[in-house]
C-alpha positions in Angstrom: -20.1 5.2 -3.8 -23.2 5.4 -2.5 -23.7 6.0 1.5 -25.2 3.2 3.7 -26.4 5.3 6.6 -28.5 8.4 6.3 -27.6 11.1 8.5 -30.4 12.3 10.7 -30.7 15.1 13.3 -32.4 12.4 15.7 -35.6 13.4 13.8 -37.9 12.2 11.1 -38.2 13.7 7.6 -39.5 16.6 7.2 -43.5 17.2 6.9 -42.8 19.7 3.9 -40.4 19.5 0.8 -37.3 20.8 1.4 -37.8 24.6 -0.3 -40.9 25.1 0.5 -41.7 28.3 2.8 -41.8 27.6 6.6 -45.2 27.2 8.1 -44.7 27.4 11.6 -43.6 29.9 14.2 -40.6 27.3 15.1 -40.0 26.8 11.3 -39.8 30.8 10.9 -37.3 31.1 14.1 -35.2 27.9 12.4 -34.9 29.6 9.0 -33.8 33.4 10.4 -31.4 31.6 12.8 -29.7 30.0 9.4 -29.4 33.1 8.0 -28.4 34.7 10.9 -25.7 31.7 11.8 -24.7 32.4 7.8 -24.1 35.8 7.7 -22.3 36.4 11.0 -19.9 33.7 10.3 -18.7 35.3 6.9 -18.8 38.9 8.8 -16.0 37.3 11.0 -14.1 36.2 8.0 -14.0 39.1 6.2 -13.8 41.5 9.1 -10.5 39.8 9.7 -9.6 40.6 5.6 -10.9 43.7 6.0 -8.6 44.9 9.4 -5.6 43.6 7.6 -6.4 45.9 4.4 -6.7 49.0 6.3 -3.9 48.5 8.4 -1.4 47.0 5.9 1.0 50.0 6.0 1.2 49.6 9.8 1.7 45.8 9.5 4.2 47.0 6.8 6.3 48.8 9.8 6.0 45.9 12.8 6.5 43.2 10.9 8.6 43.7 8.0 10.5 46.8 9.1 9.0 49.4 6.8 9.9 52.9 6.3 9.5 55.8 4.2 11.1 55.9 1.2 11.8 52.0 0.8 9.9 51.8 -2.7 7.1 49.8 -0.6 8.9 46.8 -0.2 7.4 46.4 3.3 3.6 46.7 2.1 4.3 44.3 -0.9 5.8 41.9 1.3 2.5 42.2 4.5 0.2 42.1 1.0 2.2 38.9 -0.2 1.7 37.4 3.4 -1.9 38.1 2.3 -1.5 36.1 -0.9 0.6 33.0 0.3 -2.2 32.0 2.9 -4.6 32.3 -0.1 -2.5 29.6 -1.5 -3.4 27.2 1.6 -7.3 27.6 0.4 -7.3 24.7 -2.0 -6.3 22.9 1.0 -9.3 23.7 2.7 -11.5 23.1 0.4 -10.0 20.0 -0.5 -10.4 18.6 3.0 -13.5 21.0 4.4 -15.5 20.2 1.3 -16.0 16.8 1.2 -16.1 16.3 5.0 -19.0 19.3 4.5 -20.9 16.9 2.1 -20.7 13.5 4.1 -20.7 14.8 7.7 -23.0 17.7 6.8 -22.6 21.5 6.6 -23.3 22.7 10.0 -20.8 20.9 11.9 -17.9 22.1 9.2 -19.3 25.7 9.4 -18.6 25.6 13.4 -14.8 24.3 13.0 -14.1 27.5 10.0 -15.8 29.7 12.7 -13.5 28.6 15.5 -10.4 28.3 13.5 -10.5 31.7 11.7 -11.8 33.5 15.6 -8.4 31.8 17.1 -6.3 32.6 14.4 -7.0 36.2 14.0 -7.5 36.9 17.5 -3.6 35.5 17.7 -2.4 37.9 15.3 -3.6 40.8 17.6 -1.3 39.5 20.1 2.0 38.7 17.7 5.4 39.9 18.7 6.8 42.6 16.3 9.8 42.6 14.1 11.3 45.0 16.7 11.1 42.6 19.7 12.2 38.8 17.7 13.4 39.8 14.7 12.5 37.6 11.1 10.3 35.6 13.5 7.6 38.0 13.6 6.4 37.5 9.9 7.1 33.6 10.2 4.4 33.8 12.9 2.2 36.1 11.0 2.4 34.4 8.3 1.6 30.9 10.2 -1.7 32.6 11.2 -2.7 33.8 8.1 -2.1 30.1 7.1 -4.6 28.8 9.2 -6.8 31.6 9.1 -6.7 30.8 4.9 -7.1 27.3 5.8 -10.8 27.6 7.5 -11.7 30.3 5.0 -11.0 27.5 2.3 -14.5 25.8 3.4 -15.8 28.8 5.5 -17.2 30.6 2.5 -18.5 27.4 0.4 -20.1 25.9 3.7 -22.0 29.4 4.7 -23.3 29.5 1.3 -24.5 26.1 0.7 -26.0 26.1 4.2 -27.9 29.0 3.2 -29.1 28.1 -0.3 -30.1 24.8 1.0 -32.1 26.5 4.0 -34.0 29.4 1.9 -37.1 28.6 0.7 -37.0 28.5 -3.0 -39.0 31.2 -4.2 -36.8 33.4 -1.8 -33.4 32.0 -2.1 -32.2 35.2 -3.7 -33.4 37.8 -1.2 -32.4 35.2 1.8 -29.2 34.1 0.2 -28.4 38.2 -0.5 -27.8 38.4 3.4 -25.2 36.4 3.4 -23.3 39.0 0.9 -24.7 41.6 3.1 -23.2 40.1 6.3 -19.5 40.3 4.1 -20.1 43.9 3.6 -21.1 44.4 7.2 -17.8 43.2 8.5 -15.9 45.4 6.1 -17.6 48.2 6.9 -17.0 47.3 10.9 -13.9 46.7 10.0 -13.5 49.9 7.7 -15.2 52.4 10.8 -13.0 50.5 13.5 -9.8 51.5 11.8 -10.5 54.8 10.9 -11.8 55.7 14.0 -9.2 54.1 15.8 -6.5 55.9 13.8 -8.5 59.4 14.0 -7.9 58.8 18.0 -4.7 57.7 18.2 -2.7 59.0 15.1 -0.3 56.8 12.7 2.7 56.9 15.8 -0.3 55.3 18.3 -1.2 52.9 15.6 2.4 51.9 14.7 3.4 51.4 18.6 0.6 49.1 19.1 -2.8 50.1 18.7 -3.1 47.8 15.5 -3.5 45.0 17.8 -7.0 46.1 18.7 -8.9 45.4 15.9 -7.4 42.0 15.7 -8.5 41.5 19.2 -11.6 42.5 18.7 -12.2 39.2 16.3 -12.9 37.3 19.5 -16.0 37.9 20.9 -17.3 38.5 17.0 -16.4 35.2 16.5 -17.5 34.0 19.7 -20.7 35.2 19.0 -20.7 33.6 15.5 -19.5 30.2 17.1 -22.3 30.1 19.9 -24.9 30.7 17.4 -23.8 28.2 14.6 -23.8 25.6 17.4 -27.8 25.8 17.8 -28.3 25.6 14.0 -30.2 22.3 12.4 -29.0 20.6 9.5 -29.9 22.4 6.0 -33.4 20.7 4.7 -32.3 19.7 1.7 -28.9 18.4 3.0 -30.7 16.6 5.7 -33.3 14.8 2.9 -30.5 14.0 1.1 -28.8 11.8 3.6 -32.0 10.2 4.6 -32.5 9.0 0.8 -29.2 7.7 0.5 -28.1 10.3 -2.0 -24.3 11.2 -0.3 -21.7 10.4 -1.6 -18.7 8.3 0.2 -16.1 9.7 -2.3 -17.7 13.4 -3.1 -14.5 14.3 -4.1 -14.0 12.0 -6.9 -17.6 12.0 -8.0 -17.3 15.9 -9.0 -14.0 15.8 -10.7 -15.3 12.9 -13.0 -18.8 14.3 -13.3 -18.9 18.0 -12.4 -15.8 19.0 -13.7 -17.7 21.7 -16.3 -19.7 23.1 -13.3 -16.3 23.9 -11.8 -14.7 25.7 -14.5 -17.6 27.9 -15.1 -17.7 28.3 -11.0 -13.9 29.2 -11.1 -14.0 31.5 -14.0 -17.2 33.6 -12.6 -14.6 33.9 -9.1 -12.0 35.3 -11.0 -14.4 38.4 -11.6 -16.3 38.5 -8.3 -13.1 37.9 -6.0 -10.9 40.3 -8.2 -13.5 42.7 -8.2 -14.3 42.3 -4.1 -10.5 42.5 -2.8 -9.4 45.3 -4.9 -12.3 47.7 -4.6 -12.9 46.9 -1.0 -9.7 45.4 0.8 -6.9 47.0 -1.5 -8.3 50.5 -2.1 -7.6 52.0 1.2 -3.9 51.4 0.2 -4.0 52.6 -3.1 -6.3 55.3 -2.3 -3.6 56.5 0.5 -0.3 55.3 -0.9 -0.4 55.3 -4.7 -2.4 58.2 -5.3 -1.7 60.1 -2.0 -4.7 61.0 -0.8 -6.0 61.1 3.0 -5.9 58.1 4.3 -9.5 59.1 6.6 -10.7 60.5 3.6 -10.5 57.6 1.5 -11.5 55.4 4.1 -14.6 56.9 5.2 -15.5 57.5 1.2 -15.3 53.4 1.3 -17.8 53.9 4.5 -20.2 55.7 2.8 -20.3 53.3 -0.5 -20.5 50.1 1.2 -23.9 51.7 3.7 -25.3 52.2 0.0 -24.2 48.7 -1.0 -25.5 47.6 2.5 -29.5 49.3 1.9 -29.2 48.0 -2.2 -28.1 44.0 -1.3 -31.3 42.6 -0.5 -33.6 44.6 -2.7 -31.5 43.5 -5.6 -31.3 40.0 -4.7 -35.0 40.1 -4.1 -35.1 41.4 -8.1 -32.9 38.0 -9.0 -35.5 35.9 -7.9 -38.1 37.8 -10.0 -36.3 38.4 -13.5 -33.7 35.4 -12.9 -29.6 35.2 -11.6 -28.4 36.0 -15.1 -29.2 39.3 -16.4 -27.9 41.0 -13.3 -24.9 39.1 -13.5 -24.3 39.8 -17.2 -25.1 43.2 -16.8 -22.3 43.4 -14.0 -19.6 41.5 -15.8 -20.3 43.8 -18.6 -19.9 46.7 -16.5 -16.8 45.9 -15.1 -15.3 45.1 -18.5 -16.5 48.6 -20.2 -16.5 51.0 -17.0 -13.9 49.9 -14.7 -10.6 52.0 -16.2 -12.5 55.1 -16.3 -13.7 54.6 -13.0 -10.3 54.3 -11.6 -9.2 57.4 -13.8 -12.0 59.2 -11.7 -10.2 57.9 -8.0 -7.4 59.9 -9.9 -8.6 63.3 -9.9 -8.4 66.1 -7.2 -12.1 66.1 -7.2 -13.8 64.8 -4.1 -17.1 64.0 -6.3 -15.8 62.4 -9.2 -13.8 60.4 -6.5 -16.9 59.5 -5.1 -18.7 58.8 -8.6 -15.9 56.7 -9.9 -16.0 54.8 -6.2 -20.0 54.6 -6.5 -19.7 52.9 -9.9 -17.5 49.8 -9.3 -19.3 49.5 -6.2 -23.1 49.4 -7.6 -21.3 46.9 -10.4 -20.1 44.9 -7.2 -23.7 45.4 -5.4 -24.9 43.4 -8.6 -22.6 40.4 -8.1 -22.7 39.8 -4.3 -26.7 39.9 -4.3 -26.9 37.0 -6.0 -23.6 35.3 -6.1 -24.8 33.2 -2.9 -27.8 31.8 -4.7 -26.1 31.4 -7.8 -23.2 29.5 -7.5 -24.3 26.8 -5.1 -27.1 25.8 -7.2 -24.1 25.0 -10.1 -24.0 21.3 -8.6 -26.3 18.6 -7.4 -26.6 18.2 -3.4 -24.6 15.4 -3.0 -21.3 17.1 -4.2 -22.7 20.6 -4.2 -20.0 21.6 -0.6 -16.9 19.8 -2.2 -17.9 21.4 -6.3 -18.1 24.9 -4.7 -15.0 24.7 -2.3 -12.9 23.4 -5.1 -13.3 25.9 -7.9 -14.1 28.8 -5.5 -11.0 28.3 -3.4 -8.9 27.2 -6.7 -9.8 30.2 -8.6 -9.4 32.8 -5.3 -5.9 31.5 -4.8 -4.1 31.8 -7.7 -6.4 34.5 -9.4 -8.2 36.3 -7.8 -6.6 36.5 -4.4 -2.8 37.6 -5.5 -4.7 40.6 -7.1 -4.0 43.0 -4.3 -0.3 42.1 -4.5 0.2 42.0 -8.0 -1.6 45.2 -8.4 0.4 47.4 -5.9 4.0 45.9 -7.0 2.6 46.5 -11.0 2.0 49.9 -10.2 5.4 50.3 -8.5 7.1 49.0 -11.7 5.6 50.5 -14.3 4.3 53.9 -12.4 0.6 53.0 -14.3 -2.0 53.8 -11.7 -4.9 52.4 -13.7 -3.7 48.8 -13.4 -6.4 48.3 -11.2 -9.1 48.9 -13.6 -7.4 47.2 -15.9 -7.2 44.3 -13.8 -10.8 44.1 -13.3 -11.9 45.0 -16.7 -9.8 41.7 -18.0 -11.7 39.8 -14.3 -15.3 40.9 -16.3 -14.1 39.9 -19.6 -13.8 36.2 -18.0 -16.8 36.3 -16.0 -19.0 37.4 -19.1 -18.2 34.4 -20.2 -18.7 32.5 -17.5 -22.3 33.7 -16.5 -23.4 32.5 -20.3 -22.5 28.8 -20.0 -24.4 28.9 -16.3 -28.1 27.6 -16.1 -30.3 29.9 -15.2 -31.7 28.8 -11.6 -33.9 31.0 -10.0 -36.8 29.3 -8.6 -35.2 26.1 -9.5 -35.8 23.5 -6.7 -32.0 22.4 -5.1 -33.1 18.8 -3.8 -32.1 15.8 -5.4 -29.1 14.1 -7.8 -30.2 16.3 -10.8 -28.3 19.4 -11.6 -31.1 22.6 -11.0 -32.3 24.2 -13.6 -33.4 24.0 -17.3 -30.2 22.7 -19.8 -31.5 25.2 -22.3 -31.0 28.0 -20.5 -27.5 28.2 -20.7 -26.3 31.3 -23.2 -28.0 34.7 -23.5 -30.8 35.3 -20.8 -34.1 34.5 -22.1 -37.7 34.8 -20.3 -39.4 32.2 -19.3 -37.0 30.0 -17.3 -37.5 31.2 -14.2 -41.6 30.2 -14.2 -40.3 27.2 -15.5 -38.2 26.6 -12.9 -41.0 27.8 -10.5 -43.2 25.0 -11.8 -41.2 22.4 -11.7 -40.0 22.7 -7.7 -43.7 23.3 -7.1 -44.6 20.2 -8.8 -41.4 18.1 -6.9 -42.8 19.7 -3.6 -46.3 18.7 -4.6 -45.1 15.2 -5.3 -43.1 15.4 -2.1 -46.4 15.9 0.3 -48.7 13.2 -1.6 -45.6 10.7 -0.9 -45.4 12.0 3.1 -49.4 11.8 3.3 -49.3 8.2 1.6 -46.5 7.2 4.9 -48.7 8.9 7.3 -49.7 5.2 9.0 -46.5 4.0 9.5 -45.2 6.7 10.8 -44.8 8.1 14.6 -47.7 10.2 15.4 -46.2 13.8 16.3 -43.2 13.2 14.6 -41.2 16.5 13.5 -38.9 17.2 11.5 -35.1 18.2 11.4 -35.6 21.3 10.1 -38.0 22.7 12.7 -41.8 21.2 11.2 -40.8 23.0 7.9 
């Protein structure tokens, strides 16, 4: 069960604990370039969500045959093409995750980076439904497929990399960046498509210009590939395998011991995914096509909240590692659950500013989760199954939850003519993860090395203080523990020696 051979970067372990803050100029440069690798990464991923969002009607008309007055057939079928390669996710995760955990993260995060910038980039370049008939959505769909497919170990690996890369007492404010790096490629995605269809008009978009945002994928992704291929392995990761402590069958290990971890992991998705894809990748649609509003108007509103949510990510996730992961994430569960109908009712009104308001609340609830969500959920499992636990239960619960929720919400609302099922939808997604956040530990602070799940057992339930200085003493005690064991080695080992992770 246990590996036989460690895997090493061609280096010796590290001179500091894994967690501890760098203490070189090279260590500095080594830790912003995993952030950096991180967040661009994701930004491709959910740039590509993003374009499809705000161009679904025109998808709608050149590959399905859309047209006015059809009772939006057309966009539920280009949002169900959405939804069927969330299906494939599981997938992913089932094969990325484990190969993440033995092989290592970095070399899984440069195969989802190259997968989802070739599969996208393809899409851009599609025939229509005009030019081959039914075979233009079969193709669509077959790159949505693969482009579902990397994202089932894209998301898990970035997040993991970075948990296991951020120095502990930091791990919120540097794991926060990852979050912001998804907002980022919304927003690009957002102020590409509006601007695009501000130039052209809806008869330019519709006779081709959709294809450029697809296109435009390519060098993002390049960008993201070339830089992911300089990255290190993660510290704690790379301790890991020099100590034995992978696992040959990762897979198996967490269903028979982690299987808790994963249904508090999957249930906490249901709320943050839910919450993610309807506010910011199906509200263009409904904001234009259920409640008839300008399409530029509505889009560039969704500008203007995610540059707030942009400036409020790391500040907040800088706040998680002070006052803990779990009062911020209760308080945004809660939020959602009590505040998310009227806030919809708001989008409703012929009132630009209580459009705005109502917008501005579920996005400061969504600010909440995404500022700590990349800190939080990693630490769930130990590191030897921590890439397989997280890419099971997140890509699980985004498949057949979360990720239909676009889909589901637009074809509810065309049935029963009830334009608050969105904030129904999402007060039922807070609801679940309210209860999910109370049977998680609270793990700020808390050290990520080793076969032990991170912090205290009694923290689980209501937030209390105390835990995270608890967890602050024990990972500097580990770390202290960690130097007086490299210090006794000194003599036997190679004078000058440095470490994987840059002399950390």
């Amino acid at each position: 069960m246990i590996s036989t051979q460690p895997l090493r970067n061609g280096h010796d372990e590290p001179k500091a604990a894994p967690g501890s803050e760098p203490r070189t100029v090279e260590g500095r440069k080594t830790l912003h370039r995993s952030i950096l690798g991180s967040a661009l990464g994701n930004a491709v991923e959910w740039f590509d969500y993003g374009v499809y969002g705000y161009l679904t009607i025109y998808m709608a008309v050149n590959f399905f045959g859309s047209q006015k007055g059809d009772g939006g057939l057309g966009v539920t079928l280009t949002l169900a093409t959405l939804a069927l390669s969330f299906l494939v996710r599981p997938l992913g995760g089932l094969i990325l995750g484990p190969l993440g955990d033995k092989v290592g993260r970095q070399k899984v995060m440069v195969l989802t980076v190259t997968l989802m910038t070739l599969a996208t980039g393809c899409i851009g370049l599609l025939p229509t439904n005009g030019t081959v008939g039914f075979v233009a959505p079969v193709l669509l769909l077959l790159c949505r497929l693969v482009q579902g497919f990397s994202a089932g170990g894209e998301y898990g690996g970035a997040a993991v990399y970075m948990a296991e890369s951020a120095p502990d007492r930091r791990r919120g404010f540097l794991g926060s960046f990852l979050e912001f790096g998804t907002t980022v490629g919304f927003m690009l995605a957002a102020i590409v498509c509006t601007s695009l269809i501000a130039m052209v008009g809806d008869q330019g978009m519709q006779d081709g210009w959709w294809r450029l945002p697809f296109l435009l994928t390519i060098p993002l992704g390049l960008t993201a590939l070339w830089i992911r291929t300089r990255l290190v392995e993660a510290p704690v990761f790379s301790e890991a395998s020099a100590h034995r402590e992978t696992m040959r069958s990762p897979l198996r290990h967490v269903l028979a011991h982690n299987w808790r971890q994963i249904l508090v992991l999957s249930g906490f998705v249901v709320l943050l995914n839910v919450a993610f894809y309807l506010i910011l990748g199906y509200m263009p649609t409904y904001l234009s096509g259920q409640l008839g509003h300008s399409a530029a108007q509505g889009n560039w509103m969704l500008v203007v909240t995610m540059g707030l949510m942009l400036l409020a990510i790391p500040p907040v996730g800088a706040l998680s590692d002070r006052i803990g992961r779990k009062p911020l994430l209760i308080v945004a569960s809660a939020g959602y659950a009590l505040l998310s109908v009227p806030a919809v009712m708001l989008l409703g009104l012929n009132n630009l500013v209580l459009q705005f308001v109502g917008l501005a609340v579920l996005g400061l609830l969504l600010v909440i989760l995404v500022s700590s969500v990349s800190s939080t959920l990693p630490a769930l499992f130990p590191t030897a199954v921590r890439y397989t636990g997280f890419a099971i239960a997140y890509n699980f619960s985004t498949a057949f939850f979360a990720g239909p929720s676009q889909t589901v919400a637009n074809q509810l609302i065309e049935t029963t003519g009830n334009q608050l099922v969105p904030g129904w939808y999402m007060a039922i997604a807070g609801v679940i993860g309210f209860i999910s956040i109370l049977c998680m530990r609270e793990t700020s602070q808390a050290s990520l090395r080793g076969e032990e799940l991170p912090g205290a057992p009694e923290s689980l339930g209501f937030p209390k203080p105390g835990f995270v200085r608890l967890n602050l003493q024990d990972a500097e005690q580990r770390r202290s523990t960690f130097q007086a064991s490299w210090r006794a080695q000194l003599p036997s080992q190679v004078p000058g020696a440095r470490s994987s992770a840059g002399d950390w």
